[in-house]
N, C-alpha and C positions, 0 to 999 in steps of 0.2 A: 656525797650521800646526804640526804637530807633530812632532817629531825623526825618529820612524819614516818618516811623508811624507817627509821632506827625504832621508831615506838613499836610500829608494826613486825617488826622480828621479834624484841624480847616479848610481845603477846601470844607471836606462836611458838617460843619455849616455855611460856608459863600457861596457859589455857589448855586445861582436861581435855584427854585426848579422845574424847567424845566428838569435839566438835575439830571439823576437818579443818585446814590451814585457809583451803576459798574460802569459809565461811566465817571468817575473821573480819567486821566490820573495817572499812577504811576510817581514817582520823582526818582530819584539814583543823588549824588552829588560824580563822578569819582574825584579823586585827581592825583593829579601829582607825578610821581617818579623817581631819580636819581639812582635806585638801577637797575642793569643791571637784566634781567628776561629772564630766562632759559625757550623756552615750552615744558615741557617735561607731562603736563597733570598733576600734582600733585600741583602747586601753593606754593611749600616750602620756596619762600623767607618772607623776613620781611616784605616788601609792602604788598602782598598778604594778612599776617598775620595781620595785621594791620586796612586793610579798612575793611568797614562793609560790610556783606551778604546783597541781595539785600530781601523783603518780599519775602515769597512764592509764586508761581506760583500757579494760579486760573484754572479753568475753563473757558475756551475759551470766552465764553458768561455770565461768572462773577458770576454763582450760585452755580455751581457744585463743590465737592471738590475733587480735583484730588485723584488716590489710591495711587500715590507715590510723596514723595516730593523733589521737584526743586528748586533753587537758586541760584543767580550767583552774581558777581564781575566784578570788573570794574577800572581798573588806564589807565593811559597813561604818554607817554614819550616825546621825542621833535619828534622822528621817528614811533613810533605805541602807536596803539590804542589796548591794550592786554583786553582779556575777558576771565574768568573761569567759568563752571559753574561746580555743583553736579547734581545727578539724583541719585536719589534712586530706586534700579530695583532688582527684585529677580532674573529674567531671562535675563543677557546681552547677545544680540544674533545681527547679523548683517548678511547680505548676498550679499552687493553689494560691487562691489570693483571697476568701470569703474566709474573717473570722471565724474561730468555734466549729470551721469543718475539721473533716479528721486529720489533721496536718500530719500522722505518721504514714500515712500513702504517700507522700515525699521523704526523703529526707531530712531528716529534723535533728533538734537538740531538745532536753526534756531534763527539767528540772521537778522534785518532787521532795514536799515538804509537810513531816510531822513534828511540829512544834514541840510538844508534852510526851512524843514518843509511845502511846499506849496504841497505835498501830490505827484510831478510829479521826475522824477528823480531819482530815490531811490536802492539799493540794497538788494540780498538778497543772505545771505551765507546759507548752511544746511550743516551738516557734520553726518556720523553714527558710529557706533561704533568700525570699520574695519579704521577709519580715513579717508574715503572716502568723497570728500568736493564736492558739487555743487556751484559754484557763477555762479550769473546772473543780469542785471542789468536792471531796467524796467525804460521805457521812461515816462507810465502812470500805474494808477493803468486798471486791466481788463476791471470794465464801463465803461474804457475811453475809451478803444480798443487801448490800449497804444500797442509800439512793445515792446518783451520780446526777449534781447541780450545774447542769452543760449551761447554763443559764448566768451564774455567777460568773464575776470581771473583777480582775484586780485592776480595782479603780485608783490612777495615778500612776499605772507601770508606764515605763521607757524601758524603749530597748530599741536596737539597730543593730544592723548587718555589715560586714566589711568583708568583701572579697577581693582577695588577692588572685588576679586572671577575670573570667568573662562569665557573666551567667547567661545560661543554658545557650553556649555556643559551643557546639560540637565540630569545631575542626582543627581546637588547641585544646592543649593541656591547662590546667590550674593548679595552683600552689594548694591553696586553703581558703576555707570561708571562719570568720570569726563573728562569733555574736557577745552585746555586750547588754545588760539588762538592770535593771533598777526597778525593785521592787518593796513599797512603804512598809514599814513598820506596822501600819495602820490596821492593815490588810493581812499581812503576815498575823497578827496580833487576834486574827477572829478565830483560829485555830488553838488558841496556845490560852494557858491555865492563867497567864495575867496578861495587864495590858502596856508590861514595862519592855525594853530594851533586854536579852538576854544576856546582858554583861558577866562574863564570867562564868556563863554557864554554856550546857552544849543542846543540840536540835537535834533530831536523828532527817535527814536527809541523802538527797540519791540523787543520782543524772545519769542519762541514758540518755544512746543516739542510735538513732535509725538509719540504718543504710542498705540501698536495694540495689540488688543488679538492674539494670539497664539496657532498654535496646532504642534504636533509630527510628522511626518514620520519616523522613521527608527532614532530614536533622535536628528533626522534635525530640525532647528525650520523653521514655516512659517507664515506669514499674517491667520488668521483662518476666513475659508469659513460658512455657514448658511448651511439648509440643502438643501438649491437649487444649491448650490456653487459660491457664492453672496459673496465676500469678506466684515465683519463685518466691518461697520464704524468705523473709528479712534477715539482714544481721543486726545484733542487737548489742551495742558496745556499752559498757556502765565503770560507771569512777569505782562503786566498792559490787562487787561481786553479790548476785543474790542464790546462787546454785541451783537454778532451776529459772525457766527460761517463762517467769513472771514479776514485771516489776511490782505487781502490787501485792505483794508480804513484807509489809512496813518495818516487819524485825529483822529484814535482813540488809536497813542503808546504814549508810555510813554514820559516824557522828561529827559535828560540828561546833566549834567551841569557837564562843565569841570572847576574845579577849580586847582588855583595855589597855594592852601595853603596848606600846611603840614597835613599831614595824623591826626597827634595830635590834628589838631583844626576843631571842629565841624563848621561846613557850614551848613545853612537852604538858604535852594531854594524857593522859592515862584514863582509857577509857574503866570505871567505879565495877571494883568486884560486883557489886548487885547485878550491874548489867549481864555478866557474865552468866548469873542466874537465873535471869528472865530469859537468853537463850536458850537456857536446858529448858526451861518450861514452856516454851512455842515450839521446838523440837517436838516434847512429846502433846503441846496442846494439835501440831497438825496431824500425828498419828490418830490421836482420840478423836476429832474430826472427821476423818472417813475409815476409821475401825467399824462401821454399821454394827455386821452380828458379832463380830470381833472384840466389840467395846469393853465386855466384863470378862472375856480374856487378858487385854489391854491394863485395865481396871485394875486387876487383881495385881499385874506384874509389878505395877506401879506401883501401886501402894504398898507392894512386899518391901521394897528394894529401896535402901540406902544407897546411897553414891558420895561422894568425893568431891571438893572442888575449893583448890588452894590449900589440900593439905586439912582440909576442913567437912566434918559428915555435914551431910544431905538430907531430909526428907523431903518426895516427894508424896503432896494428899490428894488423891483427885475425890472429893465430896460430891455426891449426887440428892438430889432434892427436885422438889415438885415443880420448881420453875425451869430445870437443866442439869447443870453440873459446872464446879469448878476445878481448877489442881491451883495447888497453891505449896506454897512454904514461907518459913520464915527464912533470913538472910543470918548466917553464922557473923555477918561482918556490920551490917548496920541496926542487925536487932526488927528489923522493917518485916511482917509480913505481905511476900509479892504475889500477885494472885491476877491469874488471866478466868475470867468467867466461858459461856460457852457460847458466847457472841463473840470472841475474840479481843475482848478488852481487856488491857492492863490495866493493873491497879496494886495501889502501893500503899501499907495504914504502918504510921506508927504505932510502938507499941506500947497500949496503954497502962497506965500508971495508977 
């Protein structure tokens, strides 16, 4: 059983039972490494060897259990931020090879990163099994009508492909395809509130893979149609659970904490009461969102109602004003007033003195 496992239990006996057990971010504690890392898709050095596989990858919305199993890794250096993962696949099959196409119409791995965690900002890498990479960089998520920067490149990424079996030959079976990736600090760093190495502290990030049933032509493989010619929904497998089948609600990836200690010494993360709080407030910031006539229904309950959380009261304020509305509260544990506007941003003010 491994340290991550053990954190992720005691948070679902101690986390207000508001929030369901899927809806429990995943943790990964990335260590530091002085060992130079080759991407060649295979993860052979000792680093590598050393740090722990991340849990299984779930089902999108946290009940279902994928048909094949996923899990990745995670170090970094003073220059990149490297990621490996597996996939277990009978059929490795790819067909697109033009950067910045939509690489989830294959089969893909997808990495997705919020630096500062206020959900605005964020990136998202996909790559397929031909090494074909899509970055792109979103200013919001969709609800917000955020702009999507299909245009932007993380300038200096590595990454490669290693499969175990044959791509896209359909008359054998295959093991698994592994990707392995290196991405700079530099890049990472246009997102995020400074422009240091995140030592010691943590990132909210997520990964998701895409996998489609498949059918033959001529031993081509393809996306498999229905019998109206309806391309069959995807599966959609992810490291921390987002409970509803869209990766882009930033409040619901996992968290990642960079640490500076030695591979050899175990680290437990504990993801910060606050955070616990800013879930109850995207909770009810996505109700208030598409409440339309409902809203000062919504309004009123909220702002009636006290609640609980670690033993500790609650207010919830949602303020309305000429430019929108906010909810907010202060934190019973850090003193911090946390406050999502009605753009969908976090935001977080000490409190003044």
């Amino acid at each position: 059983m491994t340290i991550n496992y053990i954190v992720q239990i005691i948070f679902l006996m101690l986390v207000p039972l508001f929030i369901t057990a899927q809806n429990i971010p995943k943790t990964y504690v990335a260590h530091n490494t002085t060992e130079s890392i080759h991407i060649d898709g295979i993860a052979s050095e000792t680093s590598w060897k050393n740090v722990s596989w991340s849990s299984d990858f779930m089902d999108i919305e946290g009940s279902k259990k994928p048909l094949y199993r996923t899990r990745m890794k995670m170090i970094w250096d003073a220059e990149y931020l490297y990621f490996y993962a597996q996939m277990e696949e009978p059929h490795i099959w790819g067909t697109l090879k033009q950067r910045d196409t939509i690489i989830f119409y294959n089969n893909d791995f997808e990495i997705f990163i919020d630096p500062d965690g206020d959900t605005h900002n964020y990136m998202e890498f996909e790559m397929n099994a031909l090494n074909t990479v899509w970055d792109l960089f979103l200013t919001k998520p969709y609800r917000n009508s955020g702009k999507v920067l299909n245009g932007w490149d993380i300038q200096g990424l590595k990454s490669a492909v290693h499969i175990d079996g044959t791509l896209n030959n359909s008359t054998d079976k295959d093991k698994n395809w592994s990707v392995e990736i290196a991405i700079p600090w530099s890049v990472l760093n246009e997102a995020a509130t400074t422009s240091t190495v995140p030592v010691n502290h943590f990132w909210r990030i997520n990964f998701s893979r895409v996998n489609w049933d498949y059918h033959l032509t001529d031993g081509d493989y393809a996306r498999k149609k229905d019998s109206k010619g309806k391309f069959l929904s995807e599966y959609n497998w992810v490291w921390s659970p987002q409970g509803v089948i869209n990766m882009h609600e930033p409040e619901h990836w996992g968290y990642v904490y960079f640490s500076d200690a030695p591979v050899s010494e175990a680290i437990v993360f504990e993801i910060p009461k606050d955070e616990h709080i800013k879930w109850m407030l995207y909770e009810k910031y996505r109700e208030l969102l598409v409440a339309d006539d409902n809203f000062d229904i919504l309004y009123k309950k909220v702002s009636a109602a006290t609640t609980e959380i670690f033993g500790k009261p609650l207010k919830l304020t949602i303020d309305q004003h000429v430019t929108g509305w906010t909810i907010w509260t202060v934190s019973p544990f850090s003193g911090k007033t946390l406050l999502i506007d009605a753009d969908g941003k976090f935001k977080s003010y000490e409190k003044q003195k």
